[in-house]
C-alpha positions as CSV (number, residue, x, y, z in Angstrom):
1,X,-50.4,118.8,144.9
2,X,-47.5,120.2,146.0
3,X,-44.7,118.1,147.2
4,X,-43.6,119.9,151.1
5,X,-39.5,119.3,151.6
6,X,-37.2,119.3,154.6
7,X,-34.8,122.7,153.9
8,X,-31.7,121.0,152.5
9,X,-29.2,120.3,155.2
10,X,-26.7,122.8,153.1
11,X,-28.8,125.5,154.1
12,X,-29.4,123.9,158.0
13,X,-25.6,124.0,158.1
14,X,-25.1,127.5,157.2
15,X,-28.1,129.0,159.0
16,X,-25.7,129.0,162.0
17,X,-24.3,132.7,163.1
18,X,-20.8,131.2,163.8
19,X,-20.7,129.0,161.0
20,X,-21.7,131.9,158.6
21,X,-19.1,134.4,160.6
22,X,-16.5,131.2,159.6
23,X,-17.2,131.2,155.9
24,X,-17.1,135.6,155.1
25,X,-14.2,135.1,156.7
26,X,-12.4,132.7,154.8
27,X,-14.2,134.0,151.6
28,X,-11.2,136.6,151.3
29,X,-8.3,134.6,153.1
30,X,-6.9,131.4,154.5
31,X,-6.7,131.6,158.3
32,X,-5.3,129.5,161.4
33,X,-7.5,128.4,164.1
34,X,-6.2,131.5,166.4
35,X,-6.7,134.2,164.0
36,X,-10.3,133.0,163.3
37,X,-10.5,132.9,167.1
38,X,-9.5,136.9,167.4
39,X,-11.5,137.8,164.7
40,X,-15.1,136.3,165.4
41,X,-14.0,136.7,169.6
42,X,-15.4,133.4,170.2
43,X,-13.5,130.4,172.0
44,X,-11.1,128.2,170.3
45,X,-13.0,125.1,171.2
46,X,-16.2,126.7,169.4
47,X,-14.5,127.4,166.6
48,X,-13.0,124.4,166.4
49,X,-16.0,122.6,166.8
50,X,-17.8,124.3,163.9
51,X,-14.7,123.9,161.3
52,X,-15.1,120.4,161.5
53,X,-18.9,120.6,161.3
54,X,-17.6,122.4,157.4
55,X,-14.9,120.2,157.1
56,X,-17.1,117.2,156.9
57,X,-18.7,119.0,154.1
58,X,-16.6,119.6,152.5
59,X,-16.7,123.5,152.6
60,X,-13.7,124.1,154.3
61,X,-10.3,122.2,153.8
62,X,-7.3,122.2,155.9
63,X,-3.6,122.2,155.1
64,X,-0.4,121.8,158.0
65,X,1.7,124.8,157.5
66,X,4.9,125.1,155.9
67,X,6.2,127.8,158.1
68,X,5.3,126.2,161.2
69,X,4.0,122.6,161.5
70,X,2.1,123.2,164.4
71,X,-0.2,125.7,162.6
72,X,-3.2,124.4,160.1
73,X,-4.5,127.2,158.2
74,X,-8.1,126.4,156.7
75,X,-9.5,127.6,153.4
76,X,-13.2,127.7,152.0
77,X,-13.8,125.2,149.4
78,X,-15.8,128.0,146.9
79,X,-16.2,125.3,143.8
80,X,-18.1,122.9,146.7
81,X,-19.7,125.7,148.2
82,X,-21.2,126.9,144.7
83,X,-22.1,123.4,143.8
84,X,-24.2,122.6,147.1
85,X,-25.5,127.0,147.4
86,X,-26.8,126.1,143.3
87,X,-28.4,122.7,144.2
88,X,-30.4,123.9,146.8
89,X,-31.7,126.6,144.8
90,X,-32.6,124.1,142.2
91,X,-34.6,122.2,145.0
92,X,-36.5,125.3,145.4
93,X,-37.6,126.1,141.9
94,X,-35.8,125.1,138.4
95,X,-35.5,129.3,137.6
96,X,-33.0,128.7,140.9
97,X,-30.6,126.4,138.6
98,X,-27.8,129.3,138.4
99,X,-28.1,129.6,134.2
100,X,-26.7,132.8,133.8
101,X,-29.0,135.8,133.0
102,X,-29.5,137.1,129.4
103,X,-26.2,139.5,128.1
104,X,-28.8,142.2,127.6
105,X,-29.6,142.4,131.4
106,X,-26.4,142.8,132.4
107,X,-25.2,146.5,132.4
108,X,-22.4,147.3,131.4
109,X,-19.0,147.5,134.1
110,X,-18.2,151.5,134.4
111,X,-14.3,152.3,133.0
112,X,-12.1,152.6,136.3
113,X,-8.3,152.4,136.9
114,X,-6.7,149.0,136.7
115,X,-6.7,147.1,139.7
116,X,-3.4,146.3,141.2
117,X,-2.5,143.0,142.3
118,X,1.0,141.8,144.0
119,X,1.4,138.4,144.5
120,X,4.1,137.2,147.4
121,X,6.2,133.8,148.0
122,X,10.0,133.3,149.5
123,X,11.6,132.7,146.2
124,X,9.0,133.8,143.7
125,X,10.3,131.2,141.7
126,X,6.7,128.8,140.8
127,X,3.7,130.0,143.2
128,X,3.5,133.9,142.7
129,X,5.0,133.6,139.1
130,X,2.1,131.1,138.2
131,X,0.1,133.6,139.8
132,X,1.1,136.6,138.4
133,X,0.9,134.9,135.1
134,X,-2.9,133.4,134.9
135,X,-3.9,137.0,136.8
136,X,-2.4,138.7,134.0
137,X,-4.2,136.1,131.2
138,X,-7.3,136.9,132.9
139,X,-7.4,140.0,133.7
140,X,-6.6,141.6,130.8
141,X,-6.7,145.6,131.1
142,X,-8.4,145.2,134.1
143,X,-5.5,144.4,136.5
144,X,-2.0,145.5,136.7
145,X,0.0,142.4,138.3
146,X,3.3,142.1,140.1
147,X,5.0,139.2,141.7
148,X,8.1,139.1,143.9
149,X,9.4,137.0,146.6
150,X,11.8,137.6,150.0
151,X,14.9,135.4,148.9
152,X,14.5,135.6,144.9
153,X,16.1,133.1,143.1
154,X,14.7,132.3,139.3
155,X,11.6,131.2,137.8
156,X,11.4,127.3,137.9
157,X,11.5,125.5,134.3
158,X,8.7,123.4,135.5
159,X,6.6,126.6,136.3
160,X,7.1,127.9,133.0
161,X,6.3,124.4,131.4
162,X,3.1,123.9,133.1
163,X,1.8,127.1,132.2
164,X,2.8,126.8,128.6
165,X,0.8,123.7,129.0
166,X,-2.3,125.7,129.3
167,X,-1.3,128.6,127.1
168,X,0.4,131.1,129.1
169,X,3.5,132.0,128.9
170,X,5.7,133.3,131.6
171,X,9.0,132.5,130.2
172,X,9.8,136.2,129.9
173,X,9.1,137.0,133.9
174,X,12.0,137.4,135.9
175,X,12.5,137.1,140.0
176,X,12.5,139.9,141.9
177,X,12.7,141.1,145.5
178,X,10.0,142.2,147.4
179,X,12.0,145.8,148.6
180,X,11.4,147.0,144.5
181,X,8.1,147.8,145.3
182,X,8.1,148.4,148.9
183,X,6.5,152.4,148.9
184,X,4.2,151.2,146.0
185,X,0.2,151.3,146.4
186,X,-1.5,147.9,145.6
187,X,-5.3,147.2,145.9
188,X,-4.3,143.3,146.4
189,X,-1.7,142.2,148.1
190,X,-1.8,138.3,147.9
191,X,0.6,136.1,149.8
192,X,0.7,132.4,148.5
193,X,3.6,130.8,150.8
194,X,3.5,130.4,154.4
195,X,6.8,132.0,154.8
196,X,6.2,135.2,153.6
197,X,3.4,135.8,154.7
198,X,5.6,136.9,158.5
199,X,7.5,139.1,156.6
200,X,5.7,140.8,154.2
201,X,6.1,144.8,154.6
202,X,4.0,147.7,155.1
203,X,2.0,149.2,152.2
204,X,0.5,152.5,151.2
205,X,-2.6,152.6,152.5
206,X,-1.8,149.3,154.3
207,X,-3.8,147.4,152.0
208,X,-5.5,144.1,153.9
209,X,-3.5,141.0,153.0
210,X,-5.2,137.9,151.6
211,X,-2.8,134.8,152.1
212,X,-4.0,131.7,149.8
213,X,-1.8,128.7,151.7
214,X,-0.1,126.9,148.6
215,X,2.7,124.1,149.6
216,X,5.7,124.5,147.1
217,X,5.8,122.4,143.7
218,X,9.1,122.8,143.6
219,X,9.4,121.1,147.1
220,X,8.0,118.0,146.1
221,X,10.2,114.7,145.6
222,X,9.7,112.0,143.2
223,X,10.1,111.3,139.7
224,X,10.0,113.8,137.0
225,X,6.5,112.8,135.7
226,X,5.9,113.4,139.8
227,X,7.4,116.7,140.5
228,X,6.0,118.4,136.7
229,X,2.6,116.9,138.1
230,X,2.7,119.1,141.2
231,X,3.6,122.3,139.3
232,X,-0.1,121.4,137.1
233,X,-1.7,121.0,139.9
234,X,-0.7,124.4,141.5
235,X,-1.6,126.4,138.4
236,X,-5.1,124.3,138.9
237,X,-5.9,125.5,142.2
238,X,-4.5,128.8,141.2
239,X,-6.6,129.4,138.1
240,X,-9.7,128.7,140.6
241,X,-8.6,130.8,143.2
242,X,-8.1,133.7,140.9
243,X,-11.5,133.3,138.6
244,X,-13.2,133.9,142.0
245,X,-10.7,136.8,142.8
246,X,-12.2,138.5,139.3
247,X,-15.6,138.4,140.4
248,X,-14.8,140.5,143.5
249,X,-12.8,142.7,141.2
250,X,-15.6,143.0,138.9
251,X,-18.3,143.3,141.8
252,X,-16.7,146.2,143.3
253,X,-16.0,148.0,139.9
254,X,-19.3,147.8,139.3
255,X,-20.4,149.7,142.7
256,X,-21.6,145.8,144.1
């Protein structure tokens, strides 16, 4: 006989118009509580209310703002999201379990121009060099990737070291200021500092800007051991942030 469940409360959570509306929005940028409000038109103490229904979870984090204190900007939480949106499949029925489908299903991705990507931060120095770095690794052919910064200064030793620690090597990248490419066209235009994000300039084609809210590594105090840690754990988040970037690139190459 077969065993009749309650819908998992995953699903319950995101069966919700306002709480879905919360989540494709974050899907493609970090936001503050008052742009979410303007966006979805809905009142700030809704909104509120169902952010901290996500928060606790899990599927949406917060972090203060380090161009503002006042200001929180929340961010979806895709590797939580993924693990609860594959569990509840797997409650359904174990062909549900996300196993990926055999390689001869998959068609092959149509030859297009390289996407091009421009990562943003004040002193592109650590966040958008990292960036520009692992997008590069990853990417391959597929991407053409910049970074720059409003106040460039250098790249920071302990950037370079932690992404020699995972085999990339940006040692050879330079900082430069954002005006060299100001008149460019960029498909991506990814801001991953609070600060820039108010001045970042117009585009070609005003391409929509995602902002990823990263604090600084090289902002953090402590020992060395301390400080080196904060720079690993930067090009962690990054690495996720931009696998999941490469799926939307690839989606929309392939007409998806």
């Amino acid at each position: 006989m077969i065993a009749i469940s309650e819908p998992p409360n995953f699903l319950k959570l995101l069966a919700h118009d306002l709480r879905w509306q919360l989540l494709t929005t974050l899907a493609y940028s970090d936001r503050r509580v008052q742009e979410l409000v303007q966006l979805l038109d809905r009142p700030q103490n809704l909104v509120s209310y169902h952010l901290g229904r996500l928060r606790q979870q899990g599927l949406v984090s917060e972090r203060r703002s380090t161009a503002d204190g006042r200001d929180v900007y929340y961010s979806l939480n895709l590797a939580r999201m993924r693990q609860l949106y594959l569990a509840s499949g797997q409650a359904l029925h174990p062909a549900l379990n996300g196993a990926a489908m055999p390689l001869e299903t998959l068609e092959e991705a149509p030859v297009v121009e390289p996407v091009r990507v421009l990562f943003l931060c004040t002193h592109n120095s650590a966040r958008s060099q990292m960036a520009e770095g692992i997008l590069r690794a990853a990417g391959g052919d597929r991407v053409e990737v910049f970074s720059a910064g409003n106040e460039p200064s250098e790249v920071h030793p302990m950037a370079i070291e932690a992404m020699a620690a995972i085999n990339i090597d940006i040692s050879r990248q330079h900082s430069k200021h954002m005006g060299e490419f100001t008149g460019q066209h960029f498909d991506y235009i990814i801001t991953v500092c609070d600060r820039v994000r108010e001045s970042c300039p117009i585009f070609p084609g005003d391409p929509e800007q995602i902002h990823w809210s990263f604090p600084d590594p090289a902002a953090v105090m402590g020992t060395e051991r301390q400080r080196y840690q904060a720079f690993v754990q930067t090009a962690r988040e990054l690495t996720t942030r931009i696998h999941y970037l490469l799926m939307v690139i690839d989606r929309q190459n392939r007409g998806g």
